[in-house]
C-alpha positions in Angstrom: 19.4 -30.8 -12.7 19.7 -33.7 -14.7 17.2 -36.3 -16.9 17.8 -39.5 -17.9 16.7 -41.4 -21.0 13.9 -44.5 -20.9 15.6 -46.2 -23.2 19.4 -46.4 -23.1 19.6 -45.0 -19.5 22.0 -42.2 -20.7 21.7 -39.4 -17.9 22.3 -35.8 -19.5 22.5 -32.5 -17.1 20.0 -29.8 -18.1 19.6 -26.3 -17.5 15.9 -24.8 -16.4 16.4 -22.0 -19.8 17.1 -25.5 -21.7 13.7 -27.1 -20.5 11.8 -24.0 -21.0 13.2 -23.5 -24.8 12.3 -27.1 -25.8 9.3 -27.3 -23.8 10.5 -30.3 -21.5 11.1 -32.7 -25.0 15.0 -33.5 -25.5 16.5 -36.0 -27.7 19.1 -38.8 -26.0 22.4 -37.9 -27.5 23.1 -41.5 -27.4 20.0 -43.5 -29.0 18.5 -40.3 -30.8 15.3 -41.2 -28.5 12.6 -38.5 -28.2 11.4 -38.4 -24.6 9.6 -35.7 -21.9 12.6 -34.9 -19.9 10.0 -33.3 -17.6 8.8 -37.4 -17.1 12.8 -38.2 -16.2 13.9 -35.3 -14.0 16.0 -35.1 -11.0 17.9 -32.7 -8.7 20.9 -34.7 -8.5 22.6 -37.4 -10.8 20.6 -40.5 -10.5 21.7 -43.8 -9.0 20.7 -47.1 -8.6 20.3 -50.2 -10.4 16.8 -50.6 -10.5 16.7 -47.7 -13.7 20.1 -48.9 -15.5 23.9 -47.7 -15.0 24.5 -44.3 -15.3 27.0 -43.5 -17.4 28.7 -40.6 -15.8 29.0 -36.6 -15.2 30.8 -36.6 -18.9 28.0 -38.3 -20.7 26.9 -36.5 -23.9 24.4 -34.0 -23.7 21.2 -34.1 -25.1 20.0 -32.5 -28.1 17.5 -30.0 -27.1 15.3 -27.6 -30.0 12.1 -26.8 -30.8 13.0 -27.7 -34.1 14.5 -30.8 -33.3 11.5 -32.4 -31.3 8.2 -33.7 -32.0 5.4 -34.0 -29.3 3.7 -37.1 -30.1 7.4 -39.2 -30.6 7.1 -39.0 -26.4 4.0 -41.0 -26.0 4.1 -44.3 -25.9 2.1 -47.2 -27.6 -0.1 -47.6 -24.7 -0.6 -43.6 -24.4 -2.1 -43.6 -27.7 -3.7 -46.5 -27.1 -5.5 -45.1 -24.0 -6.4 -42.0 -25.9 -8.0 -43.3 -28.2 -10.3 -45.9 -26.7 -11.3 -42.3 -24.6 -12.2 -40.9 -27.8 -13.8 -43.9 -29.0 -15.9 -44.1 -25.5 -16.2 -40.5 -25.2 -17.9 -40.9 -29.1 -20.2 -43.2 -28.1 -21.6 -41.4 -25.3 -22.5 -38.8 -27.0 -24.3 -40.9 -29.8 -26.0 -42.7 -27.0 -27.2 -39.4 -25.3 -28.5 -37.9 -28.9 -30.2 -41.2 -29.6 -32.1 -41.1 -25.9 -33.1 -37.6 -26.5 -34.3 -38.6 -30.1 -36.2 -41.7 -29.2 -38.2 -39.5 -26.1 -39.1 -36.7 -28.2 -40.7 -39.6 -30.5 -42.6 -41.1 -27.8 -43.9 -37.8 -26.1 -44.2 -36.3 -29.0 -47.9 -36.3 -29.0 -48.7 -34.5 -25.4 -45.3 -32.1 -26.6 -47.1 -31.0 -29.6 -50.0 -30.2 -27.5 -48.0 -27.8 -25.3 -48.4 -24.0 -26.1 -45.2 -23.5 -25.1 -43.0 -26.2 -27.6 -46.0 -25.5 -30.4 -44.9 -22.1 -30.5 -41.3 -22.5 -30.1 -41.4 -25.4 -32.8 -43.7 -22.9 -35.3 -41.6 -20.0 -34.5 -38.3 -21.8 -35.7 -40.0 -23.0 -38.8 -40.5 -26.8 -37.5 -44.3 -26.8 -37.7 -46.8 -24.8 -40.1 -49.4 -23.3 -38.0 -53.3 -23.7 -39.2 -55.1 -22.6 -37.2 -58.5 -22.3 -39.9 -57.8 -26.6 -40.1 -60.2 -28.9 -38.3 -58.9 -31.9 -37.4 -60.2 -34.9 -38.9 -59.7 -38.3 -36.8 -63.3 -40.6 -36.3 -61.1 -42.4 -34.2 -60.7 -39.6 -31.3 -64.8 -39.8 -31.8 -66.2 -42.3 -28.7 -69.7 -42.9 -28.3 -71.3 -42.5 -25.1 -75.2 -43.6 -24.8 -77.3 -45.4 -27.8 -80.8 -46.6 -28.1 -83.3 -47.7 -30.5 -86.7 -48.2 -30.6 -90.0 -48.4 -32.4 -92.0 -45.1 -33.0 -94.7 -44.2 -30.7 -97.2 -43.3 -32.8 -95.6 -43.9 -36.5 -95.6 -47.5 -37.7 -92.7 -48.7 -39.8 -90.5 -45.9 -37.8 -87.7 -46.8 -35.8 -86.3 -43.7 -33.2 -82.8 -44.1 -32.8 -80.9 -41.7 -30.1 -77.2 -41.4 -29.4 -74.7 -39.0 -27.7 -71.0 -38.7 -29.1 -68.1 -37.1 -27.7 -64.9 -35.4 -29.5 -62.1 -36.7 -27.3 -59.1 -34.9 -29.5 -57.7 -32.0 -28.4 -58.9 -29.8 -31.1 -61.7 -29.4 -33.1 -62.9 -32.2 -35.0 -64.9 -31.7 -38.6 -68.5 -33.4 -37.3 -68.1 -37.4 -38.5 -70.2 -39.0 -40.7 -72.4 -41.4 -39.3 -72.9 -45.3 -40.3 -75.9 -47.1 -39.5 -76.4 -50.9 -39.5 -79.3 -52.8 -38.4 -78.7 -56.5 -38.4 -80.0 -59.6 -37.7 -80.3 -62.4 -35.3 -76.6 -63.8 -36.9 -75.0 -60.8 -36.8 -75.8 -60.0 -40.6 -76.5 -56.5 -42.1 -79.8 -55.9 -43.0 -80.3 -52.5 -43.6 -77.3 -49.8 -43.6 -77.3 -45.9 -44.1 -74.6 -43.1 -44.0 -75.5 -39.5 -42.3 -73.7 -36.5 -43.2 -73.5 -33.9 -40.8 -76.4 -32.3 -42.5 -78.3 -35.1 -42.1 -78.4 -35.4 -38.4 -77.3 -32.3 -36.9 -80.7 -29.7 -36.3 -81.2 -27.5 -38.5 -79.5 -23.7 -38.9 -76.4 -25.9 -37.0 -73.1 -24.8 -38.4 -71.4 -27.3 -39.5 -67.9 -25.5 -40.6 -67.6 -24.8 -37.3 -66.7 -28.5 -36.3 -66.9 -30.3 -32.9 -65.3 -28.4 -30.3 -63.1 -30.7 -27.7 -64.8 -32.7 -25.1 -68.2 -31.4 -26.2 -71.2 -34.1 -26.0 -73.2 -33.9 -28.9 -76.4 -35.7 -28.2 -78.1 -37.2 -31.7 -81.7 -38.6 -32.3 -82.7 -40.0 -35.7 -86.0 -41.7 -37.4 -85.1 -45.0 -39.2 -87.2 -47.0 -41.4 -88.3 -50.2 -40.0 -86.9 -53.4 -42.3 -89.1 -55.6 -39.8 -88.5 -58.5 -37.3 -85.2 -59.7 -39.2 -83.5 -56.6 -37.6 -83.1 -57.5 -33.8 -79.6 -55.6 -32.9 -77.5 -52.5 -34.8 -74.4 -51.0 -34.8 -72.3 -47.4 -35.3 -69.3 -45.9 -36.4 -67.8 -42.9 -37.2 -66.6 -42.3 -39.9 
């Protein structure tokens, strides 16, 4: 068999034990090129024009060794080139993919959290502290449902206010405290008062154990009455 160099076009015969000992990478014994004889291989000596003159059965052989040799020295420019806009592609794929996952585990993170199954997986690697004796505190989570005001029946200077409240979180809320404000035709305050949980939950209620999730909690209160100025009020948690 015989291989021929890409450079100078100098044809060499080779021997299948040659090949195998330098691993299909010879050196041209003309031009000292490095080249995969592997690439340049044929049964008989080669002919035509379109690859260069051959130079004849006599041609010097080339130099063949492991020692002699050196892998990359066959590739070419655009080899290289090729491999590494793959690695540079092949990098920013996997970038791409770790910033997707990333950026939807930030966005789902809420209803994720809220799963039993990635709570505990996420607790039992170390990612989350479980407290389960903590009550959540967020008014915002705190919607109210029904409200009404009105003067006493039988108690002047009394205004009854009633209201219902639901914990929309998923867990258990510490009970919110309660601002009142009465205002005026303009929209002004004109009276305002705070409620603890003490001060309008019934009594012998306990209060450490918090609002349970999705649980109505209805409310009904006896204000004092600043007069005509207070025509409208207002409530938030808080």
């Amino acid at each position: 068999m015989f291989t021929r160099c890409p450079q100078c076009k100098s044809v060499h015969p080779l021997s299948a034990e040659l090949l195998a000992h330098a691993r299909g990478l010879v050196q041209c014994g003309e031009c000292d090129r490095i080249f995969s004889a592997l690439s340049f291989l044929f049964d008989e000596w080669p002919s035509g024009q379109a690859h260069g003159p051959a130079k004849g059965p006599n041609a010097a052989p080339p130099v063949i060794g492991p020692g002699q040799v050196d892998e990359n020295a066959s590739e070419s420019e655009e080899e290289k080139a090729r491999k590494r806009n793959r690695l540079a592609w092949g990098a920013a794929m996997a970038l791409l993919v770790l910033f997707t996952i990333a950026n939807t585990a930030w966005t789902f993170r809420g209803p994720a959290l809220e799963s039993p199954l990635v709570s505990g997986w996420l607790s039992q690697h170390g990612w989350v502290q479980d407290e389960p004796d903590s009550l959540l505190r967020d008014p915002q989570q705190i919607q109210l449902i029904s409200r009404d005001i009105h003067t006493h029946p039988t108690r002047s200077g009394i205004l009854v206010l009633s209201l219902t409240f639901v914990n929309l979180a998923p867990r258990i809320q510490v009970f919110p405290v309660l601002e009142i404000t009465l205002l005026d035709a303009t929209g002004q305050p004109v009276a305002r008062r705070r409620l603890q949980p003490e001060d309008y939950l019934r009594p012998g209620a306990d209060i450490e154990a918090g609002l349970a999730a999705d649980v109505y909690l209805p409310v009904l209160l006896e204000l004092g009455d600043p007069g005509n100025r207070a025509v409208g009020f207002e409530i938030n948690f808080m």
